[in-house]
C-alpha positions in Angstrom: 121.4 149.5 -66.5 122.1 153.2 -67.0 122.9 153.6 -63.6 124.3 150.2 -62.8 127.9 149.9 -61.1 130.8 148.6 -63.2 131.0 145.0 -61.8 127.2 144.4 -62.0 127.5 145.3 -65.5 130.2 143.0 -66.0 128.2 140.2 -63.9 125.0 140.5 -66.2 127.0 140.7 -69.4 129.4 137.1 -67.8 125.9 135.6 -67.2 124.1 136.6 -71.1 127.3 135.3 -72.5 127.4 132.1 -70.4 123.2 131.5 -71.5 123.7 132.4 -75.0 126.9 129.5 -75.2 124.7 127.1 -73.4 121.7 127.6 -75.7 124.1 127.6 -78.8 125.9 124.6 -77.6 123.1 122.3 -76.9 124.7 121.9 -73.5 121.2 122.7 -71.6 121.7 119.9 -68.6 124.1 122.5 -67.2 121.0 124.1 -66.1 120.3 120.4 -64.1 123.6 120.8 -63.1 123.2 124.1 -61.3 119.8 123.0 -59.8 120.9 120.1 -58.6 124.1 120.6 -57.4 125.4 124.4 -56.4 122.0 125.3 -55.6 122.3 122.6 -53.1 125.1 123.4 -51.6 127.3 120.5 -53.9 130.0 121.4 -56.2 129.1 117.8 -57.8 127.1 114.9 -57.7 125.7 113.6 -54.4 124.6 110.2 -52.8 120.9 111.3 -52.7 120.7 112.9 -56.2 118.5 109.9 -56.8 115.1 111.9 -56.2 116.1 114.3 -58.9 116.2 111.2 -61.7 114.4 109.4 -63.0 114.8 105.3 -62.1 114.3 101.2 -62.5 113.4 99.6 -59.8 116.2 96.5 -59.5 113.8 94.0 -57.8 114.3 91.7 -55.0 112.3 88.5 -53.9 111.9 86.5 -51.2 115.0 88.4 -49.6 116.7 87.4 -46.4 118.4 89.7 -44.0 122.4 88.7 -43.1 121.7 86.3 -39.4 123.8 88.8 -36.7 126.9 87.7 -35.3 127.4 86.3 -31.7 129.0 89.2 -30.8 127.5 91.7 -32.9 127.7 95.7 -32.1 129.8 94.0 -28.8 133.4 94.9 -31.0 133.1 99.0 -30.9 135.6 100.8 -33.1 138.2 103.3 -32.1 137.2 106.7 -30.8 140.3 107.4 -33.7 138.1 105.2 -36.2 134.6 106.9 -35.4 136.5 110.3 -35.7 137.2 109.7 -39.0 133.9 108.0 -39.8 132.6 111.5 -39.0 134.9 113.9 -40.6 133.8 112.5 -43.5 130.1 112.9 -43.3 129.5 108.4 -43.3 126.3 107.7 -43.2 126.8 103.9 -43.1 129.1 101.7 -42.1 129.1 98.0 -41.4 131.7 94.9 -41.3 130.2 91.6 -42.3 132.6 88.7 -41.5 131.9 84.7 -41.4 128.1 85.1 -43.2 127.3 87.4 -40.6 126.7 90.8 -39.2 129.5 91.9 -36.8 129.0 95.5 -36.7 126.9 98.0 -38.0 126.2 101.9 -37.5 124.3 104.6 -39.1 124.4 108.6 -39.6 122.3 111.2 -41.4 120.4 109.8 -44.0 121.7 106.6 -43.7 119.4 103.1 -42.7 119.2 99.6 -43.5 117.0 100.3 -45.9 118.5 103.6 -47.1 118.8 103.6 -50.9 122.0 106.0 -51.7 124.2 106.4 -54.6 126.9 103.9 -55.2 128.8 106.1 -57.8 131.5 103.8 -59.2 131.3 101.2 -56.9 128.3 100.1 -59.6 131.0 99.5 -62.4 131.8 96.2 -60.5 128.2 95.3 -60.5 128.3 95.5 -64.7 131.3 93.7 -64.8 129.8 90.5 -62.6 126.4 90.7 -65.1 129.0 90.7 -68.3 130.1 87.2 -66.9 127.0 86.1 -65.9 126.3 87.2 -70.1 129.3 84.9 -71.6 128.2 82.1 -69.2 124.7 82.3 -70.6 126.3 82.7 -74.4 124.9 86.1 -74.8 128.5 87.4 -75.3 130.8 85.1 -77.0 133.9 85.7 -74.9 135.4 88.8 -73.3 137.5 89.0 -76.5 134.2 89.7 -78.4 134.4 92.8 -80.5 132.4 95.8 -79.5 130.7 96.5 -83.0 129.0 93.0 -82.9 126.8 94.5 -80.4 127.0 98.5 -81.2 127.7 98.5 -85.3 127.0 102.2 -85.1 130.8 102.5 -83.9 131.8 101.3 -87.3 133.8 104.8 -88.8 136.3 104.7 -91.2 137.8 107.6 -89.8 138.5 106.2 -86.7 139.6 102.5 -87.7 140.4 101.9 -83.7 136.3 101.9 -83.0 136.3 98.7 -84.6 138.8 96.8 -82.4 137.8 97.1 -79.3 136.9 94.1 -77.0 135.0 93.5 -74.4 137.7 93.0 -71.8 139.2 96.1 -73.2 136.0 98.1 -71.6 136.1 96.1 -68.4 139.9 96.7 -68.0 139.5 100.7 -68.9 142.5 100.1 -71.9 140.1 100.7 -74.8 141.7 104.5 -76.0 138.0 105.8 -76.1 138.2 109.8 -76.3 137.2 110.2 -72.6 138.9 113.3 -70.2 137.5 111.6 -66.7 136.4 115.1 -64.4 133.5 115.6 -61.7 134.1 119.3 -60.9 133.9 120.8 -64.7 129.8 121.2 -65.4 131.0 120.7 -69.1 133.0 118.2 -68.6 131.9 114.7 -70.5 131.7 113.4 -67.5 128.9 115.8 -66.1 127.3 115.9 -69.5 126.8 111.7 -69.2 125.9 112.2 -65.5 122.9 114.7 -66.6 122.1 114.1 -70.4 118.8 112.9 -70.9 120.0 111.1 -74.1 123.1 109.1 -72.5 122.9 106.5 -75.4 122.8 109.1 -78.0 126.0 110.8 -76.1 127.7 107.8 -76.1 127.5 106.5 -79.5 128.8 110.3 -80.6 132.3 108.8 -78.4 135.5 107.3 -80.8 138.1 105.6 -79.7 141.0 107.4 -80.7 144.3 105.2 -79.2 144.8 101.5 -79.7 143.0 99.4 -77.8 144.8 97.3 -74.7 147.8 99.8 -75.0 147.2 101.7 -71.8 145.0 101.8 -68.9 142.7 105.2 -68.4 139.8 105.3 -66.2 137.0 106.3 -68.1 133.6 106.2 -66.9 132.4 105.6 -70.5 134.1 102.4 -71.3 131.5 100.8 -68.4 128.8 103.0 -69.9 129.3 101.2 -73.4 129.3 97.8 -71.8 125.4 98.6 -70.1 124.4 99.4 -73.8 125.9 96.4 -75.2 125.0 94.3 -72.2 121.0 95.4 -73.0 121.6 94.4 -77.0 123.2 90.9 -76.4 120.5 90.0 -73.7 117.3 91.9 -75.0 116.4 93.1 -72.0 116.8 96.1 -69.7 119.7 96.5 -67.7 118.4 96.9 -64.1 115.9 93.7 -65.4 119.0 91.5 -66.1 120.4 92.6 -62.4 117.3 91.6 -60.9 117.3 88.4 -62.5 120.5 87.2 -61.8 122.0 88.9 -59.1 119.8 90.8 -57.0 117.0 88.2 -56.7 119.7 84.9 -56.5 121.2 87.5 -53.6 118.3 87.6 -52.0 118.8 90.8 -51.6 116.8 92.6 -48.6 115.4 95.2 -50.2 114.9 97.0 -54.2 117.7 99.0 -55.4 117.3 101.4 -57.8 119.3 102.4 -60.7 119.4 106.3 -62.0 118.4 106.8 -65.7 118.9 109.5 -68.3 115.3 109.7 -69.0 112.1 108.5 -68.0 111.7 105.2 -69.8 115.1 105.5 -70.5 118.9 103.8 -70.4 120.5 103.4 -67.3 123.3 105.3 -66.1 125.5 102.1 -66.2 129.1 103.1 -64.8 127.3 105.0 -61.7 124.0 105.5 -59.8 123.3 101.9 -58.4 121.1 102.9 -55.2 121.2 100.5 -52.2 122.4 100.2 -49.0 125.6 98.5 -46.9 124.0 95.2 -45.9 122.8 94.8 -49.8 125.9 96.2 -51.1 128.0 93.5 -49.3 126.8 90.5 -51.0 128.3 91.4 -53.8 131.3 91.3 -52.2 130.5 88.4 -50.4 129.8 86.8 -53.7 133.2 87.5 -54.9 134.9 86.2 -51.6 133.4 83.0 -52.6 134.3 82.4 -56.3 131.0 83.9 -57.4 129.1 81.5 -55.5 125.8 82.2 -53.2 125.0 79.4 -50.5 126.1 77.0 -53.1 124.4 78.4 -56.4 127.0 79.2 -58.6 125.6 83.1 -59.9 128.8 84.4 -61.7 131.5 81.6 -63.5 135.1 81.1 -60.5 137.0 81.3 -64.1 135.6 84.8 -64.8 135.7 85.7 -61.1 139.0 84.7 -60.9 140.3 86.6 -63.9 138.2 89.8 -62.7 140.3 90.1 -60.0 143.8 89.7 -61.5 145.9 92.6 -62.1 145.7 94.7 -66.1 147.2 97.3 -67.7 147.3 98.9 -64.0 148.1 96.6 -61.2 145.7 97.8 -59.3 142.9 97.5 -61.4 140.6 94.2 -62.8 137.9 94.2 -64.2 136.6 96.7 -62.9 137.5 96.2 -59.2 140.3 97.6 -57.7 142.9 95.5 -56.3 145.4 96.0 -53.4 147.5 93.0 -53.0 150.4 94.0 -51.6 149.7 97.0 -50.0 148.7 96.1 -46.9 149.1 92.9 -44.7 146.8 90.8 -46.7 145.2 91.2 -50.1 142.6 93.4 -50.6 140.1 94.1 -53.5 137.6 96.7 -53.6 134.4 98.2 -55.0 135.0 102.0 -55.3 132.5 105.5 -56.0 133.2 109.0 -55.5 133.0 110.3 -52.3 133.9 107.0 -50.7 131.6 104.7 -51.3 133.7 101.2 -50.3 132.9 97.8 -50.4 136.2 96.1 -48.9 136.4 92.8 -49.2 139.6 90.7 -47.5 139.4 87.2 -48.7 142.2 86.2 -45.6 139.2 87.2 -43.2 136.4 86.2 -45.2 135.3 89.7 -44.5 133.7 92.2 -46.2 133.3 95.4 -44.9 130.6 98.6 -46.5 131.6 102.5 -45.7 128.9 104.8 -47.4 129.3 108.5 -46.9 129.3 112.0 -48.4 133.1 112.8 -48.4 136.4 111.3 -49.0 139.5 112.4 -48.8 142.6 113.3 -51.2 144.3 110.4 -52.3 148.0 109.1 -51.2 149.8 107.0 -53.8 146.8 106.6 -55.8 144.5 105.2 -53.1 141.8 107.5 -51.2 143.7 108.5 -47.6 140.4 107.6 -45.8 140.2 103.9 -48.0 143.8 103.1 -46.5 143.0 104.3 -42.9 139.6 101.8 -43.3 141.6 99.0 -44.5 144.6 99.3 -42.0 142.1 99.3 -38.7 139.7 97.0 -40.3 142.5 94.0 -40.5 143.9 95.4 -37.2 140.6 94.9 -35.4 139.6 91.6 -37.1 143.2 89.7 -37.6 143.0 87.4 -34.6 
């Protein structure tokens, strides 16, 4: 050190300081953080972070692949369209329309039995097994309170903890004291992401504004909903998927869903691993008023109300919703770094994009989602 320059001195002392606050701070998943992610080549999460986490298997049974189209991979898309599928690293990308495949087309890493990251496009997924819960009675109604389920968020210092409902969680209005961020390594939002004592994280959250006053995307409302979904029907979450979606699906292969630990809680509001042809039947199933070749698998009612405007317009529970944006409705199943199921009831089409990048967003909508959208109902209107 004696004979060490200025700035290496500087650098060493920048990195004892940073140790010493992370120690101090309990804050030791940065150290996943950096291994995981810069030291990869990510300045955040990634679709194939699922081989550094632990998982649940979400299983299938007796699953059927969708029957291919008459004119399947016959209907190419745009040299303009492919262009952009590329510039923004897709690794999947298929259109199923009419209960068949009409296109589909992989890059990289992705298959048709790839098993990537959905992000927040798995927020939808919680939200369908919270209706398939009130159907079965395991939640009262979505107006249930939370603390039925979680009583530990009973605090007289924060008398809001006690009010919030269950459609408050699914419509991201519950004032939880959330700051949303996936750069920030210390971020809540990282810290949930890497924890390996999510629950624990979680039940340390208030809720700090009134309930149903204003919308504000926070990943941890949908967390809160996978802890109380696992209380109300006893069993694990990625075991109630199986049960009643994946398996009534028929879903072609596993999925798998990320968990904090080994043994652990799932990483509810992210980190559903699948691929396109298994993540459209979820929209599929919503194009249909929750039905599945006739088995009803989430209540019309609750499917119905799901995808009716909130607090935001464009937001349900927990699907996003275009409806006059663009020629014909629209609603949507949405993770970072453009993970898209679109779904266009006018076409009875749903359509899967799975990639590593998207881009900046225009008027509160990904650019990339709205290009999607626009060629997808200009190639398939006729």
């Amino acid at each position: 050190m004696k004979h060490a320059s200025p700035i290496l001195k500087a650098i060493l002392l920048i990195l004892i300081s940073f140790n010493v606050y992370i120690l101090l701070s309990g804050k030791t998943y940065v150290y996943k953080a950096i291994k995981i992610g810069y030291m990869q080549g990510n300045a955040s999460a990634s679709i194939e972070d699922v081989s550094f986490f632990e998982t649940r298997t979400v299983a299938s049974e007796n699953g059927e692949q969708w029957p291919l189209g008459a004119d399947y991979n016959q209907k190419k898309i745009s040299e303009e369209f492919r262009a952009r599928l590329e510039k923004n690293e897709s690794i999947a990308y298929t259109v199923i329309q009419d209960d068949s495949i009409r296109y589909e087309e992989y890059w990289g890493v992705g298959s048709r039995t790839s098993k990537t990251n959905s992000f927040s496009a798995g927020k939808s997924i919680v939200s369908m097994l919270v209706g398939i819960a009130i159907e079965e009675g395991a939640i009262d109604s979505i107006h249930q309170k939370v603390i039925d389920f979680i009583p530990e968020y009973k605090n007289k210092k924060y008398p809001y903890n006690s009010e919030v409902t269950v459609e408050d969680l699914l419509t991201m209005s519950s004032g939880m004291d959330w700051n949303e961020g996936y750069i920030n390594p210390l971020a809540i939002t990282a810290e949930a992401y890497l924890t390996e004592e999510l629950e624990e994280l979680l039940l340390q959250i208030n809720f700090t504004s009134k309930p149903g006053a204003k919308w504000n995307y926070q990943s941890g409302n949908t967390q809160v909903l996978g802890i109380l979904l696992e209380r109300a029907t006893g069993i694990r979450l990625s075991e109630y998927a199986s049960e009643k979606l994946w398996k009534p699906l028929q879903a072609s292969d596993d999925a798998l869903w990320m968990l904090d630990h080994e043994n652990g809680v799932e990483k509810a509001y992210c980190c559903f691993n699948s691929n396109a042809l298994d993540f459209a039947r979820f929209g599929h199933l919503y194009l249909n008023d929750g039905r599945w070749k006739g088995q009803q698998i989430v209540d019309s009612t609750y499917v119905a109300t799901s995808l009716k405007a909130s607090l935001n317009e464009q937001y349900g529970y927990s699907w996003w919703l275009y409806n006059t944006e663009y020629k014909y409705p629209v609603f949507c199943m949405s993770g970072i770094n453009g993970q898209y199921v679109i779904n266009i009831p006018k076409l009875n089409l749903v359509a899967v994009r799975l990639g590593h990048k998207e881009e900046k967003k225009l008027e509160d909508q990904p650019k990339d989602l709205i290009f999607y959208i626009e060629k997808i109902i200009e190639q398939y209107d006729i």
